[in-house]
SENU-664172 format. One line per 3 residues: number of its first residue (from 0); their letters; for each residue x, y, z of C-alpha. Coordinates in steps of 0.25 Angstrom, whole numbers, plus 5000, padded with zeros to 4 digits. Example, Ala and Ser with C-alpha at 12.3 -4.5 7.8 and 13.67 -1.06 7.14 Angstrom:
% residues 2
0 = as = 5049 4982 5031  5055 4996 5029 $
This chain:
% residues 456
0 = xxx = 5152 5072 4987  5166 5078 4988  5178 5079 4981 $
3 = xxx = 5193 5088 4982  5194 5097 4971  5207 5105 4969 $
6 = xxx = 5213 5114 4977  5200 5113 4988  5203 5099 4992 $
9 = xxx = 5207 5101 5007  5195 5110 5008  5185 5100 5002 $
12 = xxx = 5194 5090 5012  5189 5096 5023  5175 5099 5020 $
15 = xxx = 5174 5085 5015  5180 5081 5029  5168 5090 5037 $
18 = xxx = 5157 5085 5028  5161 5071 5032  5162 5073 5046 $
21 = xxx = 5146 5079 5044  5142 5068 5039  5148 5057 5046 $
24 = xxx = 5144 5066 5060  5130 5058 5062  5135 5043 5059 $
27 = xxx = 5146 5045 5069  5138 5053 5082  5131 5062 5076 $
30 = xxx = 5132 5074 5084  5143 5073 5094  5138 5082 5106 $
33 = xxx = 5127 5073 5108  5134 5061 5105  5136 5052 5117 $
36 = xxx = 5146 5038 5115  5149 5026 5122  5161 5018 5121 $
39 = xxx = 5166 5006 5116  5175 4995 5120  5180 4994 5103 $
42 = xxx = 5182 5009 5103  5170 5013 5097  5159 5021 5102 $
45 = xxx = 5143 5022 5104  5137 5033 5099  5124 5041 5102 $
48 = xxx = 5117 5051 5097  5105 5055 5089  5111 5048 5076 $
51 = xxx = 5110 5033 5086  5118 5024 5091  5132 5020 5084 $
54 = xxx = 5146 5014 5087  5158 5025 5082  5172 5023 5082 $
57 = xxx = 5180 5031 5094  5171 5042 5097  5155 5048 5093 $
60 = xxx = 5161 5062 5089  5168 5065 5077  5181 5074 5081 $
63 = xxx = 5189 5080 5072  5179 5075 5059  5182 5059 5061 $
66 = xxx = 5169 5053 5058  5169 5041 5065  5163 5026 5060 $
69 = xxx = 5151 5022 5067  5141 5010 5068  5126 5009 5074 $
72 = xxx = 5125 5004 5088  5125 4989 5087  5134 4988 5078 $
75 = xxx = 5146 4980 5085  5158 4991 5084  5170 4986 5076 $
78 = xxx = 5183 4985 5084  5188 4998 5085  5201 5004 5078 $
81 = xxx = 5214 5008 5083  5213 5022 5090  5214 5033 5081 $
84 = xxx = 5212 5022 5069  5202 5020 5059  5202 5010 5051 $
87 = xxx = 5191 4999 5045  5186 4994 5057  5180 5011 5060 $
90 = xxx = 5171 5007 5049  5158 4999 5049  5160 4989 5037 $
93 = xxx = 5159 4993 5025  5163 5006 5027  5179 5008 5027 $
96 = xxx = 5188 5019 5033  5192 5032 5026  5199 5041 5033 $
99 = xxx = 5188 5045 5044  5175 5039 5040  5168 5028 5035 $
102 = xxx = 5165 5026 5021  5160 5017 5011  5170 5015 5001 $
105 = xxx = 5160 5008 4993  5151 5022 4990  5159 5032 4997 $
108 = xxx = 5160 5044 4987  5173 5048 4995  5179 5036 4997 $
111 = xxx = 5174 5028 4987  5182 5013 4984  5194 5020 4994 $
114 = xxx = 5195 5029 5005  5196 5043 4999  5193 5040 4985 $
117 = xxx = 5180 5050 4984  5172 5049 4969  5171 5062 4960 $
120 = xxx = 5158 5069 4961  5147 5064 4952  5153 5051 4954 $
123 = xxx = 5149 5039 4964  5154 5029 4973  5150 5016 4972 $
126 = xxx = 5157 5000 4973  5169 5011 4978  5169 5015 4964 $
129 = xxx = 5167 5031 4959  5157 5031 4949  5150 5041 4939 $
132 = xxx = 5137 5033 4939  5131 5022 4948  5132 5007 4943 $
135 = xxx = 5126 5000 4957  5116 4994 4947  5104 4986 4950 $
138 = xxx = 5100 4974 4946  5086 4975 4947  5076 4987 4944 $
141 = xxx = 5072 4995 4956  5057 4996 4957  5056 5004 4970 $
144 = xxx = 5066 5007 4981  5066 5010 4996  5076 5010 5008 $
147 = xxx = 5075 5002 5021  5086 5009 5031  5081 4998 5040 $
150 = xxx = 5088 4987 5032  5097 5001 5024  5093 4994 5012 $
153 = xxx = 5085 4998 4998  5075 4989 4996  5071 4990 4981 $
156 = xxx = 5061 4984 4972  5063 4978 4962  5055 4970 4950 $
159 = xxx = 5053 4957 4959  5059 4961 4974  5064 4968 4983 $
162 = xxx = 5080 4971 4984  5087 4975 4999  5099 4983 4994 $
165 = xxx = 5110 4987 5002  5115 4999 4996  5127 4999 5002 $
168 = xxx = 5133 4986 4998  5122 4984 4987  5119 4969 4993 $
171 = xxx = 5105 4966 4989  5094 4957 4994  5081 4954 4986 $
174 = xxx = 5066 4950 4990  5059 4945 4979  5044 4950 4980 $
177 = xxx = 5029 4942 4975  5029 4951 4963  5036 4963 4955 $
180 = xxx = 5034 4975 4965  5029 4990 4960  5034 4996 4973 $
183 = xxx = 5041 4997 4988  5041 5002 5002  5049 5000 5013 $
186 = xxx = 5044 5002 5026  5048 5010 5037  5056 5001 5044 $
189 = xxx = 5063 4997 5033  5061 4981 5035  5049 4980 5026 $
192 = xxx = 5045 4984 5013  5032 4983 5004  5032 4980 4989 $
195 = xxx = 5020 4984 4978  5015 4978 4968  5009 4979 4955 $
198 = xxx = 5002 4967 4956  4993 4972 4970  5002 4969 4981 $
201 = xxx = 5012 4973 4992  5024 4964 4998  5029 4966 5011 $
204 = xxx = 5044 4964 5011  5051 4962 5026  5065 4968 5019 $
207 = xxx = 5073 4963 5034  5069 4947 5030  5070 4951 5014 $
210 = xxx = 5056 4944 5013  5042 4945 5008  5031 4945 5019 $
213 = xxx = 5019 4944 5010  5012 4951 4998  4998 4960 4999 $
216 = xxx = 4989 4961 4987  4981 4974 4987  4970 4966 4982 $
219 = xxx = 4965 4952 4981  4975 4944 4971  4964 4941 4963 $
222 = xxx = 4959 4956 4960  4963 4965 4952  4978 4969 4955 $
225 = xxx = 4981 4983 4962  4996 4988 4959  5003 4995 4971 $
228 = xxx = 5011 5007 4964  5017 5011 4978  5018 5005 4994 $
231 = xxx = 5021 5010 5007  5026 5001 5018  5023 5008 5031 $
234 = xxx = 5026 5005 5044  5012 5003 5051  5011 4987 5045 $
237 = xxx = 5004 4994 5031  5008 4996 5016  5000 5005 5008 $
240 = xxx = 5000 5003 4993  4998 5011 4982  4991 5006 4971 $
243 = xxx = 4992 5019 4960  5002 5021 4950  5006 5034 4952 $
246 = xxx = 5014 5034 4937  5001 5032 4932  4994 5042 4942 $
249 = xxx = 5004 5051 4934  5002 5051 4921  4986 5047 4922 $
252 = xxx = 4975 5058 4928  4965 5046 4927  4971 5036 4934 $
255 = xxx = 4965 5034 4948  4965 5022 4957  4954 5024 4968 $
258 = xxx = 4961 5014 4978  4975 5015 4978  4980 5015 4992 $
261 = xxx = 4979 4998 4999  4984 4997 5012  4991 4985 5017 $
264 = xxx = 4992 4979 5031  5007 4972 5031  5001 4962 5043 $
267 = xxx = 4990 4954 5036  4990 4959 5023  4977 4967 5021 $
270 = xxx = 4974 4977 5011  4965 4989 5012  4963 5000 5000 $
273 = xxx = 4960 5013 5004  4952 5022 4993  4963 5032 4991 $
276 = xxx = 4963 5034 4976  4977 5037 4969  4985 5037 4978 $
279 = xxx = 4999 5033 4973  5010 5032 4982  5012 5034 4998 $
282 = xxx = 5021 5035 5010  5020 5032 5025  5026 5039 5036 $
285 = xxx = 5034 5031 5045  5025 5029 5056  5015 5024 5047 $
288 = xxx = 5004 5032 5050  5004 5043 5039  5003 5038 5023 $
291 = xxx = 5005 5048 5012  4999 5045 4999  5001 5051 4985 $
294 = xxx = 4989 5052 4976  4991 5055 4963  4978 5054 4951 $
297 = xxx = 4966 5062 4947  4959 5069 4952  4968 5070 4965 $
300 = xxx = 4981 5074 4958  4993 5071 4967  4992 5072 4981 $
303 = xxx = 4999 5067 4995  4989 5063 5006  4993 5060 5020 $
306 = xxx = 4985 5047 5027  4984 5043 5041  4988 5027 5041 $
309 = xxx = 4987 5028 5058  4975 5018 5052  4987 5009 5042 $
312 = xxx = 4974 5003 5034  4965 5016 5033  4974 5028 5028 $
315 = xxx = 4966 5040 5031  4969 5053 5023  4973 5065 5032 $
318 = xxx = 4978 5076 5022  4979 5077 5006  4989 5086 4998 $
321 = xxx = 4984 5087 4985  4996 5093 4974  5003 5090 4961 $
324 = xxx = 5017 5091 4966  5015 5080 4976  5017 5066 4968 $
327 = xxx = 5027 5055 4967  5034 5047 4979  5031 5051 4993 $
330 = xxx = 5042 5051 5005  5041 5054 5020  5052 5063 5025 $
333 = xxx = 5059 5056 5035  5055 5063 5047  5040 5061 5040 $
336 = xxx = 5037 5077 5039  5036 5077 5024  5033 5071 5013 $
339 = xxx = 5041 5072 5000  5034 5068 4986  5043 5066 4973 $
342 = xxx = 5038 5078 4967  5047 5084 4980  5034 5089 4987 $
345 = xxx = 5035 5089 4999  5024 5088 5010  5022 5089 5024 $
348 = xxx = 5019 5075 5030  5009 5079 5041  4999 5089 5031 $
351 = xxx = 5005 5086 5019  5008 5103 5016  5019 5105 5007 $
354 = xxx = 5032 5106 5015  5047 5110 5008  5049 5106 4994 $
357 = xxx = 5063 5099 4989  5074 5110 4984  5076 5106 4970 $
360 = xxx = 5071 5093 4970  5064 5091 4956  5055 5078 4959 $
363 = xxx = 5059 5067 4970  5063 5052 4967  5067 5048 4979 $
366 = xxx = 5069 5051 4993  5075 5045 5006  5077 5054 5019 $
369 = xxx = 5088 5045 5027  5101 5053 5029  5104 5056 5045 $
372 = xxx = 5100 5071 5043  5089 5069 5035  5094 5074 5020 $
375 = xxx = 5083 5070 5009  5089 5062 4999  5081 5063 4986 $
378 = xxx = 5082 5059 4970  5077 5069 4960  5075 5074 4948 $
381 = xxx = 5064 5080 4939  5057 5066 4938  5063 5060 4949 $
384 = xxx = 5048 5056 4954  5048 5047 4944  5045 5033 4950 $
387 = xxx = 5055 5027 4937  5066 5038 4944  5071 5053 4938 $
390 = xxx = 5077 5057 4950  5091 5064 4943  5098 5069 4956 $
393 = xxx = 5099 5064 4972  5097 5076 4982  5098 5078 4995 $
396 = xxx = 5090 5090 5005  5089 5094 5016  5077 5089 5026 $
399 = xxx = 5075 5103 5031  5069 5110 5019  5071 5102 5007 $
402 = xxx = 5084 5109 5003  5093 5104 4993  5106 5098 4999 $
405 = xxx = 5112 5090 4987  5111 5084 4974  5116 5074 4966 $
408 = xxx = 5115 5069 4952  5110 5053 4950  5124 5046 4947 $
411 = xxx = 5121 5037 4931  5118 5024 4933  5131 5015 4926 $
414 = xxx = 5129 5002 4919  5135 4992 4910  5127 4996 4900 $
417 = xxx = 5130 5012 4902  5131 5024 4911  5114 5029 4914 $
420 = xxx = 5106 5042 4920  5101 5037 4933  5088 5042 4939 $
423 = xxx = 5086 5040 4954  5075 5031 4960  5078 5030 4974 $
426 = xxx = 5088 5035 4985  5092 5031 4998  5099 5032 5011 $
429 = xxx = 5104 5021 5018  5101 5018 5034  5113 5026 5037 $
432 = xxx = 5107 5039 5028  5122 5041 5024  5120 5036 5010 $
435 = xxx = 5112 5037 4999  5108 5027 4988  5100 5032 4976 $
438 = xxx = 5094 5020 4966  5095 5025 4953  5089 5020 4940 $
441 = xxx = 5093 5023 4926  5087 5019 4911  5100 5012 4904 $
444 = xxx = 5091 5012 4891  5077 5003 4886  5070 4999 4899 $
447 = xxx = 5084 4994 4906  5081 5003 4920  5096 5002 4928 $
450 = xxx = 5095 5004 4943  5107 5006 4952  5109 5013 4966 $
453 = xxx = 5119 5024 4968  5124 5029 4982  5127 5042 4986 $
C-alpha cells in the first residue's frame, strides 16, 4: 500500500514509481538481457524469455521505467496505438490506462474507480469504491474452498453444489451435486474436482463441462454409511478419502476408526480400504506418486506419514513422523520440497525431518503458493487452524527461509445488518499470481454465518 504524506510526497513518488516498474518487470519480459522479441505488423511485439511467450506493446524492455501492457501468445494483439500513445487499446479489456500501466479500476488500491484516486491505508478497493470493510458478500455459506488456475476460478462448496467463481468480475456458475457435500479437492490440473460426503460417497466433477460424471459409495448403499471428513483428487486416475473426523479426533482420546483411508479408481469406480487406522486428512504430490497422511487419535497421537502410491491402489508406508506439533491441514510447497501443516510445522517432503519454521506465524488457515517468485501467501492467527476459520491477519514470506515479508490485518465484513470481525477461511492467487483473494467469514450474531471474498 502507498500513499503521499506531507512534505515527503515526491520522495514516496518516486519510490512508488521504482516499486512498480519491479513489479510489473516479469509480466512485460522479465529480464531484459535475455529477452529476445519479434515483430509485428500492429506494432506490438512477441516476447520470449523464461516468464513465456506473450504479445507487448512496442518493445520487450522496460526503458526509462514504462511498463509496458502485455497479453499470452495467442491472444490476437489489438491494433496498435499511435506512436508515442497510449491509450485503451494498450490494455487487455478490462484493464484501462493510467498513466504507464495497466490497472484495474474495479480493485486497484491506487487507482481505484479513477486513474490516480489511490485508497487510504486500512482501507480496500472494491466495485471502484474505497472501503473500510469488505461487502462482496455471498449468497450461500462456504463449506470448502479451492483454486483451479487452469480455469483462474474458485471452485467452492457449498450446502448442495459446487460454485465456479470468477473472482474478478464475481460471475458465478453452479453445479448442483447428488447430495449435501462434507468436503473438496481440485485436482492438479485444475479441470476436475472430487466432493465428499457424509452420507459414503465421492462425486467426481469435470469443472471445464460444469458436470457431474458419476457418484462412488465407499461401501454398498445398503451397508452401513461411512462418512468422508476429507478428499484428495490426485492426478494418477485416484481419489483418496478420509473417513475420520479430525474435530472429534481432537477432543476425544478414545476415538479410533481402524479403516479410515478408501482408495478410489476414477475409471470404473472401484473401491479398496486399506487398514490404516486414523488417519484424518492427506495430500498428494503433483506426480501422483507420493501421499501424505495425517494421523491423529490414541494411541498414535499426531503424526505425518509419507506413502508410495507408484501402486495408486496399494499405498505403501515409506516413513513415519510421530510429533504433537504436527496436526491440522496439510500443503505441498509448490516446488514439492516441504510440507507445511496448520500448526506451521514444516517438514521436509522427501524424509519428512523438520525443515524451517514460519517467523511469527501463530497457527495456519490457509495457504496458496502462486505468485511469479514464489512469495507464500498464508492466513493466520492463534486459531486460525480452526476448520470453522480464526485466521486474524494475511501474511506474506519469503520461500527462502520462511522469513516474514508483510502483514495485514482481515478487513470486517459489511452488511446490511452491520459492520462484523472477519475471520479468514481461505486465500487465493489468481492464474496470473498477481492478486490475491482471501474468503472471509464472519458471525453477524445467533447462527446467521456471513461470507464474503475480499481482494488484495
Amino acid at each position: 500500500m502507498r500513499h503521499k504524506c506531507g512534505a515527503l510526497a515526491n520522495i514516496l513518488y518516486v519510490l512508488k514509481l521504482s516499486w512498480l516498474v519491479l513489479a510489473l518487470l516479469p509480466a512485460c519480459g522479465g529480464k531484459t538481457e535475455s529477452t529476445a522479441q519479434t515483430g509485428t505488423s500492429s506494432g506490438w511485439v512477441t516476447c520470449h524469455d523464461d516468464s513465456g511467450d506473450r504479445h507487448c506493446v512496442g518493445s520487450c524492455e522496460v526503458p526509462t521505467g514504462i511498463p509496458r501492457p502485455c497479453l499470452p501468445l495467442g491472444t490476437p494483439a489489438p491494433p496498435a496505438p499511435a506512436p508515442g500513445v497510449y491509450d485503451e487499446r494498450s490494455c487487455p479489456a478490462p484493464l484501462m490506462r493510467c498513466a504507464t500501466y495497466c490497472p484495474s479500476l474495479l480493485d486497484d488500491w491506487d487507482n481505484c474507480g479513477a486513474c490516480g484516486k489511490t485508497c487510504p491505508p486500512g482501507s480496500s478497493c472494491e466495485g471502484g469504491e474505497c472501503l473500510t470493510g469488505t461487502k462482496s458478500l455471498f449468497s450461500y455459506p462456504v463449506i470448502d474452498a479451492a483454486y483451479s488456475r487452469a480455469l483462474d476460478r474458485v471452485v467452492i462448496q457449498s450446502t448442495t453444489s459446487l460454485h465456479l467463481l470468477d473472482p474478478h468480475t464475481r460471475s458465478d456458475s453452479e453445479i448442483i451435486l447428488p447430495g449435501p457435500p462434507s468436503c473438496l479437492s481440485v485436482g492438479p490440473d485444475g479441470t476436475h474436482a472430487i466432493a465428499g460426503h457424509l452420507g459414503g460417497a465421492v462425486t467426481y466433477v469435470d469443472l471445464a463441462k460444469q458436470a457431474v460424471v458419476g457418484t462412488f459409495w465407499l461401501t454398498s448403499p445398503s451397508a452401513k454409511s461411512v462418512p468422508v471428513y476429507s478428499v484428495v483428487l490426485a492426478g494418477n486416475g485416484y481419489a483418496y478419502a478420509f473417513v475420520k473426523d479430525a474435530s472429534r479426533a481432537s477432543q476425544d482420546s478414545s476415538y479410533s476408526v481402524p479403516q479410515s483411508l478408501f482408495v478410489i479408481d476414477i475409471a470404473n469406480g472401484a473401491v479398496s480400504a486399506t487398514s490404516e487406522p486414523d488417519l484424518t486428512r492427506g495430500v498428494v504430490d503433483s506426480s501422483g506418486t507420493t501421499l501424505f497422511a495425517m494421523r491423529e487419535g490414541f494411541p498414535y497421537g499426531r503424526g505425518l506419514i509419507r506413502y508410495d502410491v507408484t501402486m495408486p491402489a496399494q499405498p505403501v508406508k515409506t516413513v513415519e513422523q510421530r510429533n504433537e506439533y504436527i496436526g491440522g491441514t496439510l500443503w505441498l510447497s509448490k516446488n514439492q520440497a516441504r510440507v507445511y501443516t496448520a500448526l506451521a510445522t514444516t517438514l521436509k517432503a522427501s524424509d519428512l525431518s523438520h525443515d524451517d519454521a514460519f517467523a511469527t506465524a501463530g497457527q495456519l488457515g490457509s495457504i496458496d503458493e502462486g505468485a511469479p517468485d514464489g512469495t507464500i501467501a498464508a492466513l493466520t492467527g492463534n486459531d486460525a487452524a480452526d476448520t470453522k476459520g480464526g485466521a486474524s491477519e494475511l501474511k506474506t514470506f519469503d520461500p527462502v527461509g520462511l522469513t516474514l515479508r508483510g502483514a495485514r490485518r482481515l478487513l470486517p465484513v459489511v452488511t446490511p445488518e452491520g459492520v462484523f470481525v472477519s475471520q479468514g477461511r481461505f486465500v487465493f492467487r489468481d492464474a496470473a499470481g498477481t492478486r490475491t483473494f482471501a474468503i472471509l467469514h464472519a458471525f453477524a450474531g445467533g447462527s446467521n454465518d456471513v461470507y464474503a471474498l475480499a481482494s488484495f
